[in-house]
mmCIF file of the N, C-alpha and C atoms, coordinates in Angstrom:
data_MODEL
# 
_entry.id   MODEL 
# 
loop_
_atom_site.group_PDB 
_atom_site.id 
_atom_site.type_symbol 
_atom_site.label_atom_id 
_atom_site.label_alt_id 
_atom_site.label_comp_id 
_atom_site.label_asym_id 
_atom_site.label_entity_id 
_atom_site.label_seq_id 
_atom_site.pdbx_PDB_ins_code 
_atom_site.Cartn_x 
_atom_site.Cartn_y 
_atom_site.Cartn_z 
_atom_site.occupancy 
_atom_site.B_iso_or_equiv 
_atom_site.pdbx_formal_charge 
_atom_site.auth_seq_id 
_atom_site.auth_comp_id 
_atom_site.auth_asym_id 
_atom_site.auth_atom_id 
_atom_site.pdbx_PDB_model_num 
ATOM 1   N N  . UNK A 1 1  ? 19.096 17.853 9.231   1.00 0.00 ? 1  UNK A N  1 
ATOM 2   C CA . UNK A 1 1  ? 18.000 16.899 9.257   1.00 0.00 ? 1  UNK A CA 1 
ATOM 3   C C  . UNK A 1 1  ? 18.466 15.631 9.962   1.00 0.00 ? 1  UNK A C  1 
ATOM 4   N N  . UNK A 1 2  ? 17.700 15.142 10.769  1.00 0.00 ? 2  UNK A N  1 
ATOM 5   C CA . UNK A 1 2  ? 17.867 13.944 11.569  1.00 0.00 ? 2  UNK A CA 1 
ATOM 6   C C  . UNK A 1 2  ? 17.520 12.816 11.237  1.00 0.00 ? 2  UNK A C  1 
ATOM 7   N N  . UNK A 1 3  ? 18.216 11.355 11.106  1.00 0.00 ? 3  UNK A N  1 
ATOM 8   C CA . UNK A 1 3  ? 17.639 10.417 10.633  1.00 0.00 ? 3  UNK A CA 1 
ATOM 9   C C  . UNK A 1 3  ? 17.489 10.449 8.716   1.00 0.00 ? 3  UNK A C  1 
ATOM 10  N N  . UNK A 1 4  ? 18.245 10.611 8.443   1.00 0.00 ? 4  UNK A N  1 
ATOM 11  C CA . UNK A 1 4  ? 17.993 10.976 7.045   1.00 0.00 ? 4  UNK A CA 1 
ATOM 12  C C  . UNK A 1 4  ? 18.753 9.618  6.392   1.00 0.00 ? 4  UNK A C  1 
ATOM 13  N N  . UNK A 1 5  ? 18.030 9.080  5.883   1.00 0.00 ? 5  UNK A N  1 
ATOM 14  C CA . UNK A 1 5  ? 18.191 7.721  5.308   1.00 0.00 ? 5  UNK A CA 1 
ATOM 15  C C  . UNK A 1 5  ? 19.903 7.438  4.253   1.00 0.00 ? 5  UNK A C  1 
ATOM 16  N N  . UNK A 1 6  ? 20.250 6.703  4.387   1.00 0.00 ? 6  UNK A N  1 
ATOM 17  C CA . UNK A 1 6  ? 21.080 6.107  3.490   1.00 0.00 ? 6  UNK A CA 1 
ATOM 18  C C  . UNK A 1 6  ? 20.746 6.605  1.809   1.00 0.00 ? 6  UNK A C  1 
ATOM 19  N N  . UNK A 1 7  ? 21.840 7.173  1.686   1.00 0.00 ? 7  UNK A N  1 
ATOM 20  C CA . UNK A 1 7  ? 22.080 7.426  -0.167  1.00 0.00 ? 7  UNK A CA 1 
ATOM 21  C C  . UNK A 1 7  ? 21.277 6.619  -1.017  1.00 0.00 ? 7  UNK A C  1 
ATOM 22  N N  . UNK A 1 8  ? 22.133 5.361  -0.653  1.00 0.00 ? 8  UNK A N  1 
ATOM 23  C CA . UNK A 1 8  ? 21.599 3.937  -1.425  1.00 0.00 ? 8  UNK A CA 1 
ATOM 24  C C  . UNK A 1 8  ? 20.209 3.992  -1.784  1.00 0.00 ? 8  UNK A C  1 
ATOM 25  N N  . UNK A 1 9  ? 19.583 4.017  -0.401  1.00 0.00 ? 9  UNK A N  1 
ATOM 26  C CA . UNK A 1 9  ? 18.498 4.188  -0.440  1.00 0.00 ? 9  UNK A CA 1 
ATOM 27  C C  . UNK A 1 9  ? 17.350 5.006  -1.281  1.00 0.00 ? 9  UNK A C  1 
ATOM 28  N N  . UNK A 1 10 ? 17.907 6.326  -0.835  1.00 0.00 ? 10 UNK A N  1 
ATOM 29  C CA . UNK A 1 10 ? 17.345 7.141  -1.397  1.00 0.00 ? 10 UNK A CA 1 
ATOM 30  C C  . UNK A 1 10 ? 17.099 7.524  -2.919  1.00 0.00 ? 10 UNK A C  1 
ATOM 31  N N  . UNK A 1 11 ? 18.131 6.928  -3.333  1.00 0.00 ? 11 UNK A N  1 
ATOM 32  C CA . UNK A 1 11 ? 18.482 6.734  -4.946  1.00 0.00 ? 11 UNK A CA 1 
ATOM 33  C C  . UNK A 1 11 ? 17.530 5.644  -5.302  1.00 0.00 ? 11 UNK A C  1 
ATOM 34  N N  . UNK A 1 12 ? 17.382 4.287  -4.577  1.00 0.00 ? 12 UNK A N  1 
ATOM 35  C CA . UNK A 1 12 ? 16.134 3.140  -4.903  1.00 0.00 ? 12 UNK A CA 1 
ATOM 36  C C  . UNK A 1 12 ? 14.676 4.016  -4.478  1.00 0.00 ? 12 UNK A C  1 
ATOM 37  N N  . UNK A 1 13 ? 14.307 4.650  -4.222  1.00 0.00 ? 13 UNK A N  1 
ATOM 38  C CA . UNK A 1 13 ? 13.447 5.091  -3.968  1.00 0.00 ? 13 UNK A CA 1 
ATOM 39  C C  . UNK A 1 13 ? 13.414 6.268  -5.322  1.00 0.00 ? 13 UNK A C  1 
ATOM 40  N N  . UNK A 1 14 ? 14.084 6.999  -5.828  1.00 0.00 ? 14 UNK A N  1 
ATOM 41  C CA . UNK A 1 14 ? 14.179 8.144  -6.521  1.00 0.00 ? 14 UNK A CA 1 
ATOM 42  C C  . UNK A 1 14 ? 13.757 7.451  -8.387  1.00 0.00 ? 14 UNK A C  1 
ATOM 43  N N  . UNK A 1 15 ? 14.512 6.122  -7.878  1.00 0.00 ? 15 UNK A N  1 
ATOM 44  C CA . UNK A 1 15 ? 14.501 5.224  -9.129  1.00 0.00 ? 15 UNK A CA 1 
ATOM 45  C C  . UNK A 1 15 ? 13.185 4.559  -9.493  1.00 0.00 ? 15 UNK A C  1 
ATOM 46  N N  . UNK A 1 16 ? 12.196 4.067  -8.135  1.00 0.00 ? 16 UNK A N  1 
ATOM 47  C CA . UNK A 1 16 ? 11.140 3.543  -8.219  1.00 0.00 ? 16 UNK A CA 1 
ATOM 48  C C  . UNK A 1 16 ? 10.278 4.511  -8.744  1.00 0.00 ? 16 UNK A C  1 
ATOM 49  N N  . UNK A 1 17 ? 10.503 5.971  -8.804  1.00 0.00 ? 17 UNK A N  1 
ATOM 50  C CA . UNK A 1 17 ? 9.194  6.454  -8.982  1.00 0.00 ? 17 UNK A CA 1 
ATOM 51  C C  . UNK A 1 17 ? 9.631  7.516  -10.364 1.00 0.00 ? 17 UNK A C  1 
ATOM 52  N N  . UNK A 1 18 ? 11.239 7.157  -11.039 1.00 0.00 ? 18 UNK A N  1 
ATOM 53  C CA . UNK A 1 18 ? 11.289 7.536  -12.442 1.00 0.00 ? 18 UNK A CA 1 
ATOM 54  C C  . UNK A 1 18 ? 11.606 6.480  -13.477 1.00 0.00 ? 18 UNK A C  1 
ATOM 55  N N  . UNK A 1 19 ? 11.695 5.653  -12.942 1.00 0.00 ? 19 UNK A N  1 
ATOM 56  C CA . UNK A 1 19 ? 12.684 4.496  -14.127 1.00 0.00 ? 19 UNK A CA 1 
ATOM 57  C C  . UNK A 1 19 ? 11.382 3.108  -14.398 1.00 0.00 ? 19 UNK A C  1 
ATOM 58  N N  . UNK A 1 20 ? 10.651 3.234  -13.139 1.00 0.00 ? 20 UNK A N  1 
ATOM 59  C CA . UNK A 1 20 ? 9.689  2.195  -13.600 1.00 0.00 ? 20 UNK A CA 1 
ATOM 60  C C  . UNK A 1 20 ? 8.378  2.307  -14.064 1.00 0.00 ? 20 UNK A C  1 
ATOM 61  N N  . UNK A 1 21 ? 7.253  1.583  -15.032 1.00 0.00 ? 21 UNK A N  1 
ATOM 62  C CA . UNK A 1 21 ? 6.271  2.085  -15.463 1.00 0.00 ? 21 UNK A CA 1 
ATOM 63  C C  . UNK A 1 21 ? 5.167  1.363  -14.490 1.00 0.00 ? 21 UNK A C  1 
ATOM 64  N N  . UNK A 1 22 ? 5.668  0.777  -13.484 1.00 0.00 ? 22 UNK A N  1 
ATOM 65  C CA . UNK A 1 22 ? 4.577  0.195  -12.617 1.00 0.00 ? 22 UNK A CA 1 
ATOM 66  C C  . UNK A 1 22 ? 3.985  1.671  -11.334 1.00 0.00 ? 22 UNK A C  1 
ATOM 67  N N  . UNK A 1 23 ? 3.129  1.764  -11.584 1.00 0.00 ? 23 UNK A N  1 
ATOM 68  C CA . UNK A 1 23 ? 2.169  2.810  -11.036 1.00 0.00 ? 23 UNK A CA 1 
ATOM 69  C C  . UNK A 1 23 ? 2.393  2.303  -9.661  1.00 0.00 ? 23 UNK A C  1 
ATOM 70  N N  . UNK A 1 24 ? 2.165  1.344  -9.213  1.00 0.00 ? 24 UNK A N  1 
ATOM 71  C CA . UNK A 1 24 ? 2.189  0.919  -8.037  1.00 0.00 ? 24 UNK A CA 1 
ATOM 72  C C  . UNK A 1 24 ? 3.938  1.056  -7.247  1.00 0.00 ? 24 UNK A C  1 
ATOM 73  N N  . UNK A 1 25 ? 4.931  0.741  -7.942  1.00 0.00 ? 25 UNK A N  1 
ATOM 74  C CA . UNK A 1 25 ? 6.191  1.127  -7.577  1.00 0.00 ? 25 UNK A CA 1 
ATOM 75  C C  . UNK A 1 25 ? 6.632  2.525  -7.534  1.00 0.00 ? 25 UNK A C  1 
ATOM 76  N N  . UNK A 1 26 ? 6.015  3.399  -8.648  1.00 0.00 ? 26 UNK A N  1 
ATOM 77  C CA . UNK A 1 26 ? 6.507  4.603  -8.542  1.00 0.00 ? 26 UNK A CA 1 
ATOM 78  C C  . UNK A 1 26 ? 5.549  5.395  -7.117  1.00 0.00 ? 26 UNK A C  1 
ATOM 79  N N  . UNK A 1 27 ? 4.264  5.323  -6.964  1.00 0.00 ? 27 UNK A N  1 
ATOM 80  C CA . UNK A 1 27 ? 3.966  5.597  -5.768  1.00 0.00 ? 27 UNK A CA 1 
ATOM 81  C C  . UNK A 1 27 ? 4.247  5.579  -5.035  1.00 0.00 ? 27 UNK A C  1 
ATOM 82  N N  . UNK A 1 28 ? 5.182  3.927  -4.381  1.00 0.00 ? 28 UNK A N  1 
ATOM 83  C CA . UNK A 1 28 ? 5.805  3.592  -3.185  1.00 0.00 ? 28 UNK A CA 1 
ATOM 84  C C  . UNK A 1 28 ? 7.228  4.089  -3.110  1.00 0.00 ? 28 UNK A C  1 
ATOM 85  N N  . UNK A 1 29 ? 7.688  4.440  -4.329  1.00 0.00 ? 29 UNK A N  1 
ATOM 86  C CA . UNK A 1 29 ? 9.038  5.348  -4.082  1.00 0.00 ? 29 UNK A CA 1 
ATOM 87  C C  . UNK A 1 29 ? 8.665  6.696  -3.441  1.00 0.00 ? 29 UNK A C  1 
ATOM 88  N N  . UNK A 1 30 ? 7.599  6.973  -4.189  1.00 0.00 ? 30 UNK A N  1 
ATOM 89  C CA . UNK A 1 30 ? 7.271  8.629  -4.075  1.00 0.00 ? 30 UNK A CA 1 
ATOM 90  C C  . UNK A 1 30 ? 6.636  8.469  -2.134  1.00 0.00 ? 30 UNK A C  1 
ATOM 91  N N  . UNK A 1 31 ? 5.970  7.726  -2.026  1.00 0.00 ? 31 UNK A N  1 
ATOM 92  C CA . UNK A 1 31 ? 5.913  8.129  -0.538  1.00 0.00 ? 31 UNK A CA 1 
ATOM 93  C C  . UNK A 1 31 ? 6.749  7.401  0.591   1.00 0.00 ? 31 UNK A C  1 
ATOM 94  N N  . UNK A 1 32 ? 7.928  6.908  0.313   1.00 0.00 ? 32 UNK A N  1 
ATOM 95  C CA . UNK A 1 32 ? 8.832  6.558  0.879   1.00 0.00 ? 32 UNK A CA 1 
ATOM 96  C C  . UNK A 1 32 ? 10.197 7.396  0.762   1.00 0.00 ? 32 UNK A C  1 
ATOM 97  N N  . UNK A 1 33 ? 9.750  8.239  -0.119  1.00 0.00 ? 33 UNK A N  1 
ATOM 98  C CA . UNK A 1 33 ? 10.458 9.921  0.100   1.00 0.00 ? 33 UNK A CA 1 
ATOM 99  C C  . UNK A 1 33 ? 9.487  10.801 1.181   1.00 0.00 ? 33 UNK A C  1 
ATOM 100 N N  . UNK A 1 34 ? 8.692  10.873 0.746   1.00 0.00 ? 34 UNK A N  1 
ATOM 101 C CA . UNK A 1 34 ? 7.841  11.753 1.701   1.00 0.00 ? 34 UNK A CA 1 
ATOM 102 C C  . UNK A 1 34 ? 7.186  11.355 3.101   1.00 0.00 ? 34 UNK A C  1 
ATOM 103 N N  . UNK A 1 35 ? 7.383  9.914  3.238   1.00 0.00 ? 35 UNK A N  1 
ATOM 104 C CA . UNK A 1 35 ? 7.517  9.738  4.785   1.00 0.00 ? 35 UNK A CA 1 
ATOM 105 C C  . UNK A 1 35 ? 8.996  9.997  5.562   1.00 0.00 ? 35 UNK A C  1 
ATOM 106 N N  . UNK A 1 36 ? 9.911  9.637  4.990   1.00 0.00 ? 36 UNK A N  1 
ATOM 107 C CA . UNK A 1 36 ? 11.225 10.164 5.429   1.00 0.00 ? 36 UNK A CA 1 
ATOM 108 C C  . UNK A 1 36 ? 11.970 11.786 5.159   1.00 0.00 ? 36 UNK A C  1 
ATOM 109 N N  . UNK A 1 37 ? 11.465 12.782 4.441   1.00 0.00 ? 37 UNK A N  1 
ATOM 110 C CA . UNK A 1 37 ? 11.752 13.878 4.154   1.00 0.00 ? 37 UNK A CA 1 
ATOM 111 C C  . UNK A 1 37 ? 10.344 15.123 4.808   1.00 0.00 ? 37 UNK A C  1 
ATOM 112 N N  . UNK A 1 38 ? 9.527  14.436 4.922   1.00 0.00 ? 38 UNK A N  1 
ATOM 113 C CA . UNK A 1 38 ? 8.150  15.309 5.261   1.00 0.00 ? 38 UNK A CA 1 
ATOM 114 C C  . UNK A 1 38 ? 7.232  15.833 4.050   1.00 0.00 ? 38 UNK A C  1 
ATOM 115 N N  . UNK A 1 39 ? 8.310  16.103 2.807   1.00 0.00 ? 39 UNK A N  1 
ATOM 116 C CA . UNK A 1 39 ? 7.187  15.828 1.608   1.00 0.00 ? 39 UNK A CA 1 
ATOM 117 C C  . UNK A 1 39 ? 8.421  16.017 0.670   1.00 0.00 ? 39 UNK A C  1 
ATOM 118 N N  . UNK A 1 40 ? 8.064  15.858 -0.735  1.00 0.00 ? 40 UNK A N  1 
ATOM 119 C CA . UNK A 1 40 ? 8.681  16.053 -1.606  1.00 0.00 ? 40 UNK A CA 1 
ATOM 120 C C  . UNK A 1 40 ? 9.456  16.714 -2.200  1.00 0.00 ? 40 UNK A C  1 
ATOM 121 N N  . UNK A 1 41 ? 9.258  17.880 -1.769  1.00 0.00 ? 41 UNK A N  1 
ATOM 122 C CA . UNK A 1 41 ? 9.925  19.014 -1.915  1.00 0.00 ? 41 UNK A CA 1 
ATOM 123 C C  . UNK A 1 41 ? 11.339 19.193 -1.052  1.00 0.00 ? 41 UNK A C  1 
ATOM 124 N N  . UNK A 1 42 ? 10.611 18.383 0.209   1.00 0.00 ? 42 UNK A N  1 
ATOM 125 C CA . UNK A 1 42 ? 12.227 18.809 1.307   1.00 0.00 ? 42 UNK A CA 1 
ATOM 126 C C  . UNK A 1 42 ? 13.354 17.699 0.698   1.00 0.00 ? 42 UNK A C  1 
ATOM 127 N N  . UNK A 1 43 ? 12.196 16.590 0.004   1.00 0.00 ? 43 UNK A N  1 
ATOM 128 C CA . UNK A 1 43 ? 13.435 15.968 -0.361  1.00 0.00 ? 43 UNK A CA 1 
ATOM 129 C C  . UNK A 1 43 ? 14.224 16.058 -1.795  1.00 0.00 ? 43 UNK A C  1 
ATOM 130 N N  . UNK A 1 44 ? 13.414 16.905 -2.228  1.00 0.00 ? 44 UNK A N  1 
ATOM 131 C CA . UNK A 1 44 ? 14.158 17.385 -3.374  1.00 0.00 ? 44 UNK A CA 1 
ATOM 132 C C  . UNK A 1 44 ? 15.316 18.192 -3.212  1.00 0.00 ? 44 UNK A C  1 
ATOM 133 N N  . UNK A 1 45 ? 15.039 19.210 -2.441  1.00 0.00 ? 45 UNK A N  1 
ATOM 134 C CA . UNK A 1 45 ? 15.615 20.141 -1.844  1.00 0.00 ? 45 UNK A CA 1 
ATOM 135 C C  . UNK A 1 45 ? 17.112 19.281 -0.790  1.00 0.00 ? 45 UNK A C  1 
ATOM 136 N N  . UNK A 1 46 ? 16.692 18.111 -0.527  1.00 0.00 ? 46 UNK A N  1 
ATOM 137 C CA . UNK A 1 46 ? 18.006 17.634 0.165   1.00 0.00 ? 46 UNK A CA 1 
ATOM 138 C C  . UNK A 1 46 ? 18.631 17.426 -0.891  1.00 0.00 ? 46 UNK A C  1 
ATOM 139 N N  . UNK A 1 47 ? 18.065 16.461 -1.739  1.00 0.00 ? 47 UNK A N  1 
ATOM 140 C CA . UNK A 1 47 ? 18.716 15.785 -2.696  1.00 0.00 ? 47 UNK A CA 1 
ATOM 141 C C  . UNK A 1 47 ? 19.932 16.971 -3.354  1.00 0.00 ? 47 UNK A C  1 
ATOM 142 N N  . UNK A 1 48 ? 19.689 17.457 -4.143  1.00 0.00 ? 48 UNK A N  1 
ATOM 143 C CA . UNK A 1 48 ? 20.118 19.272 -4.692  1.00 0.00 ? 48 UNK A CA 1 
ATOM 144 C C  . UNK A 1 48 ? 21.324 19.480 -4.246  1.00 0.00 ? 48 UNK A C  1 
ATOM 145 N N  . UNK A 1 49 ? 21.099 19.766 -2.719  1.00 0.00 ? 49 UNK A N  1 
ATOM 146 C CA . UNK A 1 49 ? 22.222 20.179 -1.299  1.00 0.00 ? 49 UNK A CA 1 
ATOM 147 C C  . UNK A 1 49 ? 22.586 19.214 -1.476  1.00 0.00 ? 49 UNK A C  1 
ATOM 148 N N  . UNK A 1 50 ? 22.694 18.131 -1.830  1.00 0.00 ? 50 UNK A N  1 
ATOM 149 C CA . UNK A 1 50 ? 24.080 16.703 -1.787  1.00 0.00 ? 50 UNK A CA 1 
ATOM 150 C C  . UNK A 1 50 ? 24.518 16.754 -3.081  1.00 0.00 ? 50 UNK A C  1 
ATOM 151 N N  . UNK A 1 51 ? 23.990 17.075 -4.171  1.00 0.00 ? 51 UNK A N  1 
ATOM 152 C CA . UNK A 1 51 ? 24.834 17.052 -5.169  1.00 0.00 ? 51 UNK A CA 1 
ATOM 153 C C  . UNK A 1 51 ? 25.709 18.038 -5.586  1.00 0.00 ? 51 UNK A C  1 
ATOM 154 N N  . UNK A 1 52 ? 25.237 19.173 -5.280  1.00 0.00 ? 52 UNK A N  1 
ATOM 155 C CA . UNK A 1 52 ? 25.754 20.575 -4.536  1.00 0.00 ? 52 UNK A CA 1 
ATOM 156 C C  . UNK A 1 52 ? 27.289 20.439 -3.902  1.00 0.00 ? 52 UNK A C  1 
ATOM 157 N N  . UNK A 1 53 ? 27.376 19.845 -2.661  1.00 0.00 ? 53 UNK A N  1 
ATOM 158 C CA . UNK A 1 53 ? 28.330 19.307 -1.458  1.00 0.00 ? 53 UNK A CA 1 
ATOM 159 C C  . UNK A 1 53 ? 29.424 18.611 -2.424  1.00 0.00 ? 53 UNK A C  1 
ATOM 160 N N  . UNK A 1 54 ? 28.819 17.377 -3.351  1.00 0.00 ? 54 UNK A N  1 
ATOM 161 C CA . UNK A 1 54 ? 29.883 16.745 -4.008  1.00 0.00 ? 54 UNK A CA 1 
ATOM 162 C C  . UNK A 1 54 ? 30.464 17.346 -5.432  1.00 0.00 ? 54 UNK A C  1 
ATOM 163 N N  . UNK A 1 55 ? 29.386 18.480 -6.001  1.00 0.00 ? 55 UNK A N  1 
ATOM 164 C CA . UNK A 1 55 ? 30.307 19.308 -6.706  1.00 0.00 ? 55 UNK A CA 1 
ATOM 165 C C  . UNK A 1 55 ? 31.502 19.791 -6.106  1.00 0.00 ? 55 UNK A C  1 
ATOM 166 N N  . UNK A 1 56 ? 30.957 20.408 -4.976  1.00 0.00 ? 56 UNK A N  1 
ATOM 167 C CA . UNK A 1 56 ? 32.163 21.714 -4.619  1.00 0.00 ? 56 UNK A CA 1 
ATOM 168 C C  . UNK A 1 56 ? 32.991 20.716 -4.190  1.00 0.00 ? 56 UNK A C  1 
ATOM 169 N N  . UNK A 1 57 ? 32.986 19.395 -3.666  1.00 0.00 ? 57 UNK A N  1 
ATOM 170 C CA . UNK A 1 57 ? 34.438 18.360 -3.005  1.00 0.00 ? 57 UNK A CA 1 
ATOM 171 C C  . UNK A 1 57 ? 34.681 17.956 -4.211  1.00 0.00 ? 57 UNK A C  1 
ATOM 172 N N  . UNK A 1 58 ? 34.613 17.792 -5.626  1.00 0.00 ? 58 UNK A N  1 
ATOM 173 C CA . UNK A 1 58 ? 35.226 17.449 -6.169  1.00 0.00 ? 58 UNK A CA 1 
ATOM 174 C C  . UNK A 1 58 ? 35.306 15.881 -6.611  1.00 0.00 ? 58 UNK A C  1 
ATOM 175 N N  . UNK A 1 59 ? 34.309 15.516 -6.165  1.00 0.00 ? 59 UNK A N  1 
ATOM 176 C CA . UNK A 1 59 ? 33.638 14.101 -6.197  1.00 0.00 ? 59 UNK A CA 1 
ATOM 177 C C  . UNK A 1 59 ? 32.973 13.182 -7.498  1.00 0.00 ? 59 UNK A C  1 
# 
């Protein structure tokens, strides 16, 4: 995948749309995954494959 945003990032975004009760923040996490992943799923599916990667390194 090309252009695939910063960790950091992606984790503030993952956070906006489980950790907060503002409707309006968790939306803007949720489609600030899905403008950068193509929908939710791919970015679930990345997400997974990176935690995946740092199991097997030992991380």
């Amino acid at each position: 995948m090309k252009n695939v945003p910063p960790e950091s990032l992606i984790r503030t975004w993952v956070w906006m749309m489980s950790e907060t009760n503002n409707p309006d923040i968790m939306n803007k996490g949720r489609q600030n995954l899905i403008n950068a992943f193509g929908s939710l799923q791919q970015a679930i599916e990345y997400i997974e494959k990176q935690v995946d990667l740092t199991e097997k390194n030992g991380a």
